[in-house]
C-alpha positions in Angstrom: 120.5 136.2 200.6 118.3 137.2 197.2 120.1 138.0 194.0 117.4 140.9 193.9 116.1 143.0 196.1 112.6 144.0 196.1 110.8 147.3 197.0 107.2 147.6 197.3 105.1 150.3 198.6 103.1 148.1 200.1 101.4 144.4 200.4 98.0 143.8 199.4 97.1 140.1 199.2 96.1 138.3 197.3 96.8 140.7 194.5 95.0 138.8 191.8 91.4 141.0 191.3 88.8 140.3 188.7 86.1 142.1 187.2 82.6 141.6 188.1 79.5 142.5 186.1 76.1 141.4 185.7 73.5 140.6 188.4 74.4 137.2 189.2 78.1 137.1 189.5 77.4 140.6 191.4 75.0 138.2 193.7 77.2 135.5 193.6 79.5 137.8 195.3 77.8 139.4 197.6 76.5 135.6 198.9 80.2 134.7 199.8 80.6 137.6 201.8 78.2 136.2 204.1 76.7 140.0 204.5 73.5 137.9 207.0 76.1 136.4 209.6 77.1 138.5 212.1 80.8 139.9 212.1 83.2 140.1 215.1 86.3 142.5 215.0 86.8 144.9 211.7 88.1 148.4 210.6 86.9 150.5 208.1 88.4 152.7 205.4 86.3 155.5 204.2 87.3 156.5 200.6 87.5 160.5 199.8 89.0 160.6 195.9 89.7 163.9 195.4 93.0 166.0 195.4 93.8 169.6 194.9 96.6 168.3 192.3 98.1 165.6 191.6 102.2 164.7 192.4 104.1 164.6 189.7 104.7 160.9 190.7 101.4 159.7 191.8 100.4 156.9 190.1 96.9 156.6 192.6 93.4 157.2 190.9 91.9 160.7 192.4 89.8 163.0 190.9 90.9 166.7 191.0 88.4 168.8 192.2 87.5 172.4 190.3 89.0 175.5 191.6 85.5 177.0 191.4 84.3 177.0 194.9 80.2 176.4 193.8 81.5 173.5 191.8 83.5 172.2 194.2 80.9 172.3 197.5 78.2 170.1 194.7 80.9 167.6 194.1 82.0 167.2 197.3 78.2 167.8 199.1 77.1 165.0 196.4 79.9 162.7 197.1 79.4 163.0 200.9 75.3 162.4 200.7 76.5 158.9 198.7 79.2 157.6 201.4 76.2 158.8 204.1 74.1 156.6 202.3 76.1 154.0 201.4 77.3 153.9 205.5 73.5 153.4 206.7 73.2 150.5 204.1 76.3 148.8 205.3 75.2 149.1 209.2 72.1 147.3 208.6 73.9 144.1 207.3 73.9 141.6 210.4 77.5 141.5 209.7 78.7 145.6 210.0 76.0 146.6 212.6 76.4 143.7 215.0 80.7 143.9 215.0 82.9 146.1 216.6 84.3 148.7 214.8 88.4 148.9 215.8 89.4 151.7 213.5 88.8 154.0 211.1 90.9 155.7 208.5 89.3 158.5 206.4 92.2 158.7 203.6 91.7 159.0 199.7 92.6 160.9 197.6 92.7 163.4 200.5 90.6 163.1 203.6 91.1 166.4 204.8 89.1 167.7 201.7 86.1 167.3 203.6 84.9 170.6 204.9 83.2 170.0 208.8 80.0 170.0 207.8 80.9 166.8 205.4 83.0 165.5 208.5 79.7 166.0 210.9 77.5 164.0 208.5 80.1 161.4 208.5 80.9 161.2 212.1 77.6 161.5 213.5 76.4 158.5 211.4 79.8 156.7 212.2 78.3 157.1 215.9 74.6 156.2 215.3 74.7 153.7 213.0 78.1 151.3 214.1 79.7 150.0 217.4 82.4 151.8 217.8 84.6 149.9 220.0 86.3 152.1 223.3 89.5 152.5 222.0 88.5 152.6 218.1 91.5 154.5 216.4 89.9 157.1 213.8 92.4 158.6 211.7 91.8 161.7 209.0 94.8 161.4 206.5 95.1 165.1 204.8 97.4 167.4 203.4 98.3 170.7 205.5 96.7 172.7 203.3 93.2 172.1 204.1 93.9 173.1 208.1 92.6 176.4 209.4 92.7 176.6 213.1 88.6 176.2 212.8 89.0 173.1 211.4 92.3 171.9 213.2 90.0 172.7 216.9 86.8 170.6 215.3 89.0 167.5 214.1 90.7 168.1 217.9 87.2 167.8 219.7 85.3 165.3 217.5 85.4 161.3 217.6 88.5 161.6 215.1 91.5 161.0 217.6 94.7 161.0 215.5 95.8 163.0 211.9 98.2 161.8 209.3 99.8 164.4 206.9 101.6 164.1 204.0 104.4 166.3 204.5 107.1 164.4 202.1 109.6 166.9 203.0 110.4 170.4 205.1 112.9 171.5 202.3 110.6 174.0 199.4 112.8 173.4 196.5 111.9 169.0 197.1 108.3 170.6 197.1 108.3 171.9 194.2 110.5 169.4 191.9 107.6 166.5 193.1 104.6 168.8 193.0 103.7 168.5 196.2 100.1 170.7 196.8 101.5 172.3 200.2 104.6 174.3 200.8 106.9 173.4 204.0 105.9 175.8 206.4 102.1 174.7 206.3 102.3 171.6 207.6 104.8 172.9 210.4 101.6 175.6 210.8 99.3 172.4 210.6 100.7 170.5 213.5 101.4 173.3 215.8 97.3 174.4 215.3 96.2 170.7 215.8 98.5 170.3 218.8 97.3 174.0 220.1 93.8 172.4 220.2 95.1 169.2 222.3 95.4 166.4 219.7 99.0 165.2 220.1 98.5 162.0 217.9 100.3 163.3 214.9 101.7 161.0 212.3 103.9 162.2 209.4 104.5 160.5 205.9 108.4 161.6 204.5 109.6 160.9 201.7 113.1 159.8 201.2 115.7 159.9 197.5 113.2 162.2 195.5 115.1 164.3 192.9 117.9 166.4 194.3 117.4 165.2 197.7 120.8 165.1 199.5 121.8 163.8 202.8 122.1 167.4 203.8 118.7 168.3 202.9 117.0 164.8 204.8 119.5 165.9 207.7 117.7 169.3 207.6 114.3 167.4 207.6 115.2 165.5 210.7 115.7 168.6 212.7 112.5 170.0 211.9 111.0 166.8 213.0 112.4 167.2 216.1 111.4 170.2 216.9 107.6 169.3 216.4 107.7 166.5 218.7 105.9 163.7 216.2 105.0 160.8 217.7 104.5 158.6 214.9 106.4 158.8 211.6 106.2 156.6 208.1 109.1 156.9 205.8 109.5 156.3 202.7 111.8 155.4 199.4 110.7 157.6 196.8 109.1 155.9 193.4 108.6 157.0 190.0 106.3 154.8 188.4 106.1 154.6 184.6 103.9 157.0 182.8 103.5 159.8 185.5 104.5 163.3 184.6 107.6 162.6 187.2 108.8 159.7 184.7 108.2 161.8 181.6 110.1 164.8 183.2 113.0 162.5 184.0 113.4 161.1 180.5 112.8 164.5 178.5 116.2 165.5 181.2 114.1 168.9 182.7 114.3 166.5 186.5 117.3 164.4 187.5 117.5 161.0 187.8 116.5 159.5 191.7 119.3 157.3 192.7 119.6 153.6 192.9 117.8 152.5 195.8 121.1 150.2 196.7 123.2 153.4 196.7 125.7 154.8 199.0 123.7 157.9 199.5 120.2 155.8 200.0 121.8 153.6 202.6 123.0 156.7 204.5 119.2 158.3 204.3 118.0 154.5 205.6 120.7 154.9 208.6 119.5 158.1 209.6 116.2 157.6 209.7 117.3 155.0 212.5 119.3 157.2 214.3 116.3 160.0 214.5 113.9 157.5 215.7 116.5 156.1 218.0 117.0 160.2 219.7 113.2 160.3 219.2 112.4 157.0 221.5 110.5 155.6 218.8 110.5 151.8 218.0 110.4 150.6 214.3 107.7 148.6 215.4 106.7 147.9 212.1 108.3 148.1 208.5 108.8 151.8 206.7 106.9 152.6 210.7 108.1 154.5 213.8 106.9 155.4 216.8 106.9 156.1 220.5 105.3 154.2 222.7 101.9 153.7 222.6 101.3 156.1 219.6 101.9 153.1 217.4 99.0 152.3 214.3 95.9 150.5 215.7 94.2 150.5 212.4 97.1 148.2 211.2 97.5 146.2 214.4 94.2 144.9 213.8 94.4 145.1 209.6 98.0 143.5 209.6 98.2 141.6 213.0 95.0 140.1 213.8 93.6 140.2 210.1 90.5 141.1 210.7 87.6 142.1 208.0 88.4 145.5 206.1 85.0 147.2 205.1 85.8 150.0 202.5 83.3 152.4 201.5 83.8 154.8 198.8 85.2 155.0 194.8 88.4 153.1 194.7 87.7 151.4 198.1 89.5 148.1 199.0 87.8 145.4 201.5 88.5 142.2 202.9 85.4 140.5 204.0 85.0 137.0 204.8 88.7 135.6 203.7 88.1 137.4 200.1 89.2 141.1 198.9 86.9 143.4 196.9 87.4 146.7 195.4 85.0 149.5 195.1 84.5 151.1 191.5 87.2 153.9 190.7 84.3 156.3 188.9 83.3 158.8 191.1 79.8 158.9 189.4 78.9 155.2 188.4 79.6 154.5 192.7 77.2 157.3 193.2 74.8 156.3 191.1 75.0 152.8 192.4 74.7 153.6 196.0 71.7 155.8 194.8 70.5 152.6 192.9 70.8 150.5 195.9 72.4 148.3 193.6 75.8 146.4 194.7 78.8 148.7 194.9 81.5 146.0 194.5 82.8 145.9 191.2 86.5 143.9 191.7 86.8 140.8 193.7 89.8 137.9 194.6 89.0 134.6 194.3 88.3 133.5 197.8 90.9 132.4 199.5 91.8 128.8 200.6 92.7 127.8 204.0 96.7 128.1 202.9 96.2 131.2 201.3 94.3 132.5 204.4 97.8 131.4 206.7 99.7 132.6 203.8 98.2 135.8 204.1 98.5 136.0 208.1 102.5 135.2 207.4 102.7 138.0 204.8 101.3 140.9 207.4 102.5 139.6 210.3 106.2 139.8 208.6 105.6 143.3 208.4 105.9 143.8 212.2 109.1 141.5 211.9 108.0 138.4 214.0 105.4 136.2 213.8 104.2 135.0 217.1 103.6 131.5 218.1 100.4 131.4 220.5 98.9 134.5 218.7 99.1 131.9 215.2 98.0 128.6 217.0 95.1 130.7 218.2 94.0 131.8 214.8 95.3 128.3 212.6 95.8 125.4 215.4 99.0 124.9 214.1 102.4 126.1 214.2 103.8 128.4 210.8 107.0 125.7 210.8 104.1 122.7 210.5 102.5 124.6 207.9 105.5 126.3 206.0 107.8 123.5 206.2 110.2 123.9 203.4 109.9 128.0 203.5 110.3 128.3 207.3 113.3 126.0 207.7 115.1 128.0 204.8 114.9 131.1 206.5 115.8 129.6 209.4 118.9 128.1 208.1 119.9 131.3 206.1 119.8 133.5 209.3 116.8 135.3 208.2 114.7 134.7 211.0 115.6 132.7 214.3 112.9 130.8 216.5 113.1 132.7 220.5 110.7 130.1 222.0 108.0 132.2 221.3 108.1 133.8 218.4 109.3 133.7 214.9 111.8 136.5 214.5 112.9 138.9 211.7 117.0 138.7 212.0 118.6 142.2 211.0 119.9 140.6 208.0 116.6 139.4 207.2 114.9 142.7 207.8 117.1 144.1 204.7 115.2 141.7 202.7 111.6 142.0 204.5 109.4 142.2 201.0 111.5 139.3 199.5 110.7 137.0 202.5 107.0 138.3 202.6 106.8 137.2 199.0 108.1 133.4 200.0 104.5 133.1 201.1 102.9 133.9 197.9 100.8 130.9 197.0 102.2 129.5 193.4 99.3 130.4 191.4 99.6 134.2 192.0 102.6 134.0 190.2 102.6 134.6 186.0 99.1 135.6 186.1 98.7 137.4 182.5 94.7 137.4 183.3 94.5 139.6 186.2 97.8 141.8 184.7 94.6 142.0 181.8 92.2 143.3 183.9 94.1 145.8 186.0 92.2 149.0 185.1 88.8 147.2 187.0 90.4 148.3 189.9 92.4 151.6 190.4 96.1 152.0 190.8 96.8 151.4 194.5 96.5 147.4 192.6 98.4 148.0 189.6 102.2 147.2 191.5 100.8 144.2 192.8 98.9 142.3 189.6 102.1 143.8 188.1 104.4 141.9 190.5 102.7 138.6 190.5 102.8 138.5 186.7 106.3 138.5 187.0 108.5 135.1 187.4 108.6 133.8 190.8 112.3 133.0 190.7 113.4 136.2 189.3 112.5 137.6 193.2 113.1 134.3 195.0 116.6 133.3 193.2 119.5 133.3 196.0 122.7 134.7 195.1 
């Protein structure tokens, strides 16, 4: 048991990024990346970083697009042209053009911001130009907003196959105190139009312990839900990160306080969200994830599970190529103008990462689906997580965290209370009180900031047992 609990919204690791500037550590880079050998196995996340607004607690770089429609189509038509571009010049690297693309996942910003003529362009050259794979998993992330029943039947009958939505909540007045850009009864209008048009793989974001958000109100959510028929749903705890508007209107008093995440009233919202997915037949088959069978997230069964390469293309892009992460620049216009350019578009990077860090790694996102399997790690290490964890496996093991089955590594109940903690007993030492990355933050957008933030905290103050 940790003396404190910790809550992340999610894992990226390493988290350590650095700038890169100048030709040759730009070439440098792109030489470890091994761009020439061909690839195997990878996914893709295409970048689209613009919002209508902005949450009140977002804390994500986007780019708000202009309410003036001619404005709007050049931002968005020049933005498109670039990640067009930029696609083609990726697919002719021995390593993108020869692999097999697994998934897809068109997010931002907001993905559904692209009108269908943007989403032709970027299909069709998704089709020419890569392999997709039979079963590749291409998911548009949007808002309910942007869904007109035109666009709900093109999404339905093009190569995009499944449609996340932010809904947060069903409940107007939660809307409104976190600035959400839809209102409730769109994204119930949403769903039923992409489901009219036969495309049944819907997956909802909610949002749980926002301002004023009582168990009566999440209860109220859960009955909507039910009604839709979701097959695939991602909850969760609400933030407020320092220094968006949500902060400021807590402190100035004008928006209540969330409560404690170790609450009464949080712990009942946790328990229900089992109890709905439970009714549902959904599995929580991975952390903050539910689903019914087969409907779970192949994009993360191969980013998590098998840990395969991550190409991301587009501003504020993250990748994983070649056991090393890179980030793509935040500014809209300096990553058009470098695509344009032809020169390299990767303006962050990791150190790359050691043999342990690379098992390190594997542990961290396997934990997410709360076991870590036996042959499936032999296959990828030749070894065995107890061989090469020693000291950190046996601990769990002792404390009731985890328990061997035979085949697998498990994730006890106990221990899945305390998931993030145990995923951060695989950090390797030096990403711990790093003030030089926590410097150098801003080079990559705010998706990293948690992260850099995290590690350049003290180890113990997360690891210390109480």
């Amino acid at each position: 048991m940790y003396k404190n609990r910790c809550y992340m919204p999610f894992i990226l690791y390493p988290p350590d990024m650095y700038d890169v500037s100048g030709p040759e550590r730009s070439q440098a880079l792109e030489n470890s990346l091994e761009l020439t050998t061909s690839g195997a196995d990878f996914v893709m996340y295409l970048s689209v970083p613009y919002c209508r607004v902005r949450c009140k607690a977002c804390p994500y770089f986007v780019d708000l697009l202009p309410k003036d429609s001619d404005k709007k189509a050049y931002l968005m038509d020049r933005y498109v042209d670039a990640l067009v571009l930029d696609l083609k010049r990726h697919a002719a690297t021995e390593r993108w053009g020869n692999a097999s693309l697994r998934g897809v996942y068109i997010g931002g910003g907001t993905g559904s911001l692209l009108e269908i003529h943007h989403m032709n362009k970027v299909l069709g050259t998704l089709s020419r130009y890569f392999r997709l794979s039979d079963d590749c998993e291409i998911t548009l992330e949007g808002n309910a907003e942007d869904f007109t029943p035109e666009k709900a039947a093109y999404v339905a009958s093009s190569i995009i196959n499944r449609v996340s939505l932010g809904a947060q909540s069903f409940q107007p007045e939660v809307l409104k105190t976190v600035g959400s850009p839809h209102k409730a009864n769109q994204t119930i209008e949403a769903i039923r139009m992409l489901q009219a048009a036969g495309l049944e793989h819907i997956s909802l974001d909610m949002m749980y312990n926002m301002p004023d958000h009582s168990i009566e109100a999440w209860r109220r959510d859960f009955e909507v839900l039910r009604e839709l028929g979701i097959k695939h749903l991602t909850t969760y705890l609400y933030r407020v990160t320092p220094g968006t508007q949500q902060d400021k209107l807590i402190k100035e008093g004008r928006v209540s306080q969330v409560a404690s995440p170790e609450s009464d009233d949080v712990h009942k919202m946790r328990a229900m969200i089992a109890e709905f997915a439970r009714d549902a037949g959904m599995t929580n088959y991975m952390l903050e994830h539910y689903a019914m069978p087969g409907y779970e997230s192949k994009y993360n069964h191969y980013t998590m599970r098998n840990c395969v390469d991550a190409l991301g293309v587009g501003a504020g892009a993250y990748s994983f190529i070649n056991q090393r992460r890179t980030g793509t620049s935040k500014d809209v216009d300096g990553y058009i103008a470098a695509v344009e350019n032809c020169d390299p578009t990767f303006t962050t990077a990791s150190i790359p990462l050691t043999p342990v860090m690379s098992r390190q790694r594997y542990m961290i996102f396997n934990l997410l689906y709360y076991r870590v399997d036996k042959d499936h790690y032999a296959q990828s290490w030749g070894s065995d997580p107890r061989t090469d964890f020693p000291g950190i496996m046996d601990g769990l093991l002792h404390d009731c965290l985890m328990r061997d089955e035979g085949d697998a590594y498990v994730v006890t109940e106990l221990g899945q209370s305390w998931i993030q903690n145990i995923m951060l007993e695989f950090f390797d030492e030096s990403m711990w009180e790093n003030s030089v990355a926590l410097q150098q933050q801003q080079s990559s957008w705010a998706m990293n900031d948690h992260m850099i933030t995290l590690g350049a905290s003290k180890k113990h103050h997360w690891l210390e047992r109480a």
